[in-house]
N, C-alpha and C positions, 0 to 999 in steps of 0.2 A: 124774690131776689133776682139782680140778674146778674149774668155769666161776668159781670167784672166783679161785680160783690164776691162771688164764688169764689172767682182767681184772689181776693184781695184775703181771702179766709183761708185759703190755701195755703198761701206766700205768709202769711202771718205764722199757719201749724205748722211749717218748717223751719222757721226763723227760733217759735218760741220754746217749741218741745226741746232743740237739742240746749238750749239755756236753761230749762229748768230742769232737765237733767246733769248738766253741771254745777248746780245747787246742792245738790247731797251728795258730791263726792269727798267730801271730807272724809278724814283717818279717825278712825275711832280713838286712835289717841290722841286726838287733840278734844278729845269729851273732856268736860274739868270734872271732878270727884263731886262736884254738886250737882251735875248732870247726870253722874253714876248712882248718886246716892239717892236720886228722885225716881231712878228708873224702880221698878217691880223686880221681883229677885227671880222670875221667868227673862224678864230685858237683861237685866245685868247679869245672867249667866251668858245668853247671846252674846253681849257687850266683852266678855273675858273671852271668851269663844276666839269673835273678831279681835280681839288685840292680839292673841297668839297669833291666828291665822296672819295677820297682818306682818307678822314680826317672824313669818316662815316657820312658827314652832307647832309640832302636833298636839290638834286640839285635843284627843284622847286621850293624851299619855298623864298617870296620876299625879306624877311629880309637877309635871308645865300647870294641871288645871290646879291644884292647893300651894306652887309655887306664884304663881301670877294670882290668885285669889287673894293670900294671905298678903303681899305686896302692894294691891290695889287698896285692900282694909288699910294697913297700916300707913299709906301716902295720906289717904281719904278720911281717915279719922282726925289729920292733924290740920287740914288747906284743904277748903272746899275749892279754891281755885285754883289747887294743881290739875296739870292734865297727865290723864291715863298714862301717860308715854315714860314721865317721870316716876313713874311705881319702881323702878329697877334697871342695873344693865343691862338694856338685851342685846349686847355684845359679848356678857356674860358664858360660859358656857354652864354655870352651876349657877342657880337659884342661893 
């Protein structure tokens, strides 16, 4: 190779890396409930995980994880094409 190939391989990993890194920055609640209901119940725990985190709520506390759990079910079992965001108010201050 020579040193303009190099530069031209360079100038391309800078251009394309920070592009495909703005690829996956989507919100996990814009996952539709068919995307939820494909994942493994290892992903879709992660998946409720991130949508608290998302939504500023702590992902440990019992109420947030069987409040958003039982909300994601019950959106998800009716519209495989709702997205996650739609399970509830999270302006809410009570589940």
């Amino acid at each position: 190779m020579t040193v303009r190939h190099h530069r031209t391989i360079a100038v391309l990993g800078l251009v394309l890396v920070p592009v495909a890194g703005l690829t996956g920055c989507s919100s996990t609640g814009d996952l539709t409930c068919g995307e939820f209901n494909a994942q493994g119940l290892v992903e879709q725990t992660e998946t409720l995980s991130d949508l608290l985190d998302e939504h500023d709520l702590d992902t440990v506390d019992p109420g947030n994880v069987q409040g958003v759990t039982q909300a994601v079910s019950q959106l998800c079992s009716s519209d495989s094409g709702a997205v996650l965001d739609d399970a509830t108010d999270w302006d809410s201050a009570y589940w």
